[in-house]
C-alpha positions in Angstrom: 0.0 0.0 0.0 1.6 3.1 -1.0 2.2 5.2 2.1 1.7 8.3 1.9 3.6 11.8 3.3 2.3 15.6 3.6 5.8 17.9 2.8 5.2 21.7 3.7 6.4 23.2 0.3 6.7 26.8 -1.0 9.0 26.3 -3.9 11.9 27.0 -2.0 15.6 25.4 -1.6 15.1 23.7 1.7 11.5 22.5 1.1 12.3 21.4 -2.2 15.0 19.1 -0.9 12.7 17.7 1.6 10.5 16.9 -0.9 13.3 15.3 -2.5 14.4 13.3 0.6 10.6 12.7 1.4 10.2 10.7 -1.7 14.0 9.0 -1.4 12.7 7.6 2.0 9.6 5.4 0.1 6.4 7.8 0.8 4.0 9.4 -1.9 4.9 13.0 -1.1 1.5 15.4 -1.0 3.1 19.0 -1.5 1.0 21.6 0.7 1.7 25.1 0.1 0.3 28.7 1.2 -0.6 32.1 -0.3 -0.8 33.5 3.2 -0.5 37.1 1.5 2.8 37.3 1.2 4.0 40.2 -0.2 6.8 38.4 -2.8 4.7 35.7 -4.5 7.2 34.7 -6.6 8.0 31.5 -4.9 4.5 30.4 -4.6 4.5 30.8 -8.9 7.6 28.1 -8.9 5.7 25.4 -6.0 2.8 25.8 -8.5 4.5 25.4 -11.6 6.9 22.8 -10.5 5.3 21.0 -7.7 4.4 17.5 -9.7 8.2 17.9 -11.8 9.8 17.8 -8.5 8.4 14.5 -7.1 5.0 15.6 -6.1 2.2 13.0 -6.2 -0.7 15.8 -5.6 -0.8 19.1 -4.6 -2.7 21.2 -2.3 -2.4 25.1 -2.2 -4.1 26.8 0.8 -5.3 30.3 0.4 -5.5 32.5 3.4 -4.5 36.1 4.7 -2.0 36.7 7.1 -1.5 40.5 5.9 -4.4 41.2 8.4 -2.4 41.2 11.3 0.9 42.1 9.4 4.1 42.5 12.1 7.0 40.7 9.0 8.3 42.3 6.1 6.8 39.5 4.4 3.1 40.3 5.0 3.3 44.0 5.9 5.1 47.4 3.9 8.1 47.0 6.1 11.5 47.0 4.3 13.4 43.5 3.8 16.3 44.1 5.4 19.6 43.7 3.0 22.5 44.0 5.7 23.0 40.6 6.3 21.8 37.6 8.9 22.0 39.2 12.4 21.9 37.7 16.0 18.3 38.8 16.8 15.2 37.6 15.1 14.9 39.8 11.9 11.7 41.3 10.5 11.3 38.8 7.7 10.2 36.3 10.9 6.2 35.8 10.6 4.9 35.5 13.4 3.2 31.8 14.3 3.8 31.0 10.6 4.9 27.8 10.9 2.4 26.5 13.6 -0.4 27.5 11.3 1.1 26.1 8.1 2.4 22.5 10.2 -1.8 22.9 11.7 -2.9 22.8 7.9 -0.6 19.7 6.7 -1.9 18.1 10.1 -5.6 18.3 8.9 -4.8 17.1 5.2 -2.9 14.4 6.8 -5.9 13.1 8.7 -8.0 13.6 5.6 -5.5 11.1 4.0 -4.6 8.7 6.2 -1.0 9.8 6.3 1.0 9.8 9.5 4.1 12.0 8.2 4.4 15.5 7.7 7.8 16.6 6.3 9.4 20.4 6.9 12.1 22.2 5.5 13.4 24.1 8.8 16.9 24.1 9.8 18.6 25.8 13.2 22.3 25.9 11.7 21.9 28.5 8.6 19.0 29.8 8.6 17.7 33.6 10.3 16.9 32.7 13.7 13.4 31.9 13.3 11.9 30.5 17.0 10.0 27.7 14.8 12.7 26.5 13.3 14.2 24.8 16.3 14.3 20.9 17.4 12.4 21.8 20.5 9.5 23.4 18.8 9.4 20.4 16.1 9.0 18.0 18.9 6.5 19.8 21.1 4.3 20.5 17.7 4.6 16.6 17.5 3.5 16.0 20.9 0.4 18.3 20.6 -0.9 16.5 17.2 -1.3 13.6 19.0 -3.1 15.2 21.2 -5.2 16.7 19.3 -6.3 14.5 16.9 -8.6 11.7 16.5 -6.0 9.4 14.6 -4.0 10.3 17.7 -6.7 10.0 20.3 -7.8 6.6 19.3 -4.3 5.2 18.3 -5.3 4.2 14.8 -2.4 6.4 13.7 0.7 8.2 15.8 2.0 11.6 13.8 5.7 12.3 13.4 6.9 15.5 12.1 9.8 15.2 9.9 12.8 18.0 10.1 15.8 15.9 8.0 17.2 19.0 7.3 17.3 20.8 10.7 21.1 19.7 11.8 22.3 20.2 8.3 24.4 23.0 6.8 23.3 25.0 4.1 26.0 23.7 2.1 25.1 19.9 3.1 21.6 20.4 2.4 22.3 21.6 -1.6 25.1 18.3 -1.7 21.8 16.0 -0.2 19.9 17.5 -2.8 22.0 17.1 -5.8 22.8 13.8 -4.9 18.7 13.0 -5.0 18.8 14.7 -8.4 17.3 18.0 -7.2 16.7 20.8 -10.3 17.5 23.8 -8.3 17.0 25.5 -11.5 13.1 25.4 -10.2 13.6 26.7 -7.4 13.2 30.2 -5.4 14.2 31.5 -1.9 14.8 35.5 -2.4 12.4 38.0 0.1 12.4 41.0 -2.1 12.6 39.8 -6.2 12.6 42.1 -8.5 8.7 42.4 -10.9 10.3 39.4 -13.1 11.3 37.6 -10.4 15.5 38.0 -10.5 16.6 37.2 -7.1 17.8 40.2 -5.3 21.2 38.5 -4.5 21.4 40.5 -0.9 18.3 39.4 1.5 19.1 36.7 4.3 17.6 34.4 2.2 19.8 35.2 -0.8 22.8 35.2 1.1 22.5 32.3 2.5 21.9 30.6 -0.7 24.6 31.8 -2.1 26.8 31.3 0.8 25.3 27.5 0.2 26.6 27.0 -2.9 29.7 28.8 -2.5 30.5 26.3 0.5 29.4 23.0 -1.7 31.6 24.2 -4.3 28.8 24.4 -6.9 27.0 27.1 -8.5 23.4 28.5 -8.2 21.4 27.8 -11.2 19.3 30.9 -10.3 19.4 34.4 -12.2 19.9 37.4 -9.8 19.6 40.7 -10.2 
């Protein structure tokens, strides 16, 4: 019986590659991703366009709006910042983002009998996110199976996924080439220009590029 796995996607690097690894491991991988009103939808363009080339066996894009409560430079007219990755937890940071995106893959997994959710998040080079930690991934764990009936009854015990959250930035590209990752259809920038050129200078971007640099590869990616 092919078993299958809900992978948090938005078309980025490190959710690609989990898609990747998702599918390595044996599972159906059911892509999830979010137009939450973020201001850049660039990304979301590439999950929609390349969802199903990358490994996908379905997928689900939820449509909601987190610019009513604003408080990131992702869902509000704050500036991206283009200094570099600080110590403290930078504007781009949405706030509960990740609990409410991990809440919708929990429901579509119920609604399809998985028991896996994949995500993306890493605590070595990433911006300092709080949900993006090993704690947080194994308290959201303990709560879904609390909180659902699969869980409840014992029919089905959830486990949350995070292959990529000990992993440099640099060993998460080799992982992916290795699986045969396109990065080529891929996107991580905060602020892309109309056509969607990477802006080369965003924690995202530099990252990325600090990624590559590190792997000894280069990015397949235009930037501005």
């Amino acid at each position: 019986m092919e078993r299958k796995a809900v992978v948090l996607y938005s078309g980025g690097l490190d959710s690609t590659t989990c898609l990747a690894i998702a599918g390595a491991e044996g599972f159906a991988p059911c892509a999830i991703s979010f137009s939450y009103g973020q201001r850049h939808s660039h990304e979301l363009t590439v999950a929609k366009d390349n969802a199903k080339r990358l490994g996908a066996a379905e997928h689900l894009v939820v449509d909601f709006d987190l610019r009513l409560m604003g408080g990131s430079a992702l869902t509000a007219d704050i500036d991206v910042p283009k200094e570099g990755v600080g110590n403290d937890i930078p504007v781009t940071y949405v706030p509960a983002r990740n609990t409410i995106f991990l809440s919708f893959a929990l429901g579509w997994a119920e609604v399809l009998g998985a028991s896996d959710i994949f995500i993306g998040v890493n605590a070595l080079d990433y911006s300092g996110y709080p949900d993006c930690r090993p704690e947080y991934i194994a308290a959201y764990e303990q709560m879904a199976n609390l909180a659902t009936r699969a869980g409840v009854e014992g029919t089905s015990r959830f486990r949350i996924h995070a292959p990529l959250i000990s992993l440099t930035k640099a060993e998460i590209i080799k992982k992916g080439v290795a699986l045969g990752v396109d990065y080529a259809l891929t996107h991580s920038c905060y602020d892309p220009s109309p056509e969607g050129l990477s802006c080369g200078v965003c924690d995202s971007c530099r990252l990325r590029l600090k990624g590559f640099a590190e792997a000894g590869l280069s990015d397949p990616l235009r930037y501005a």
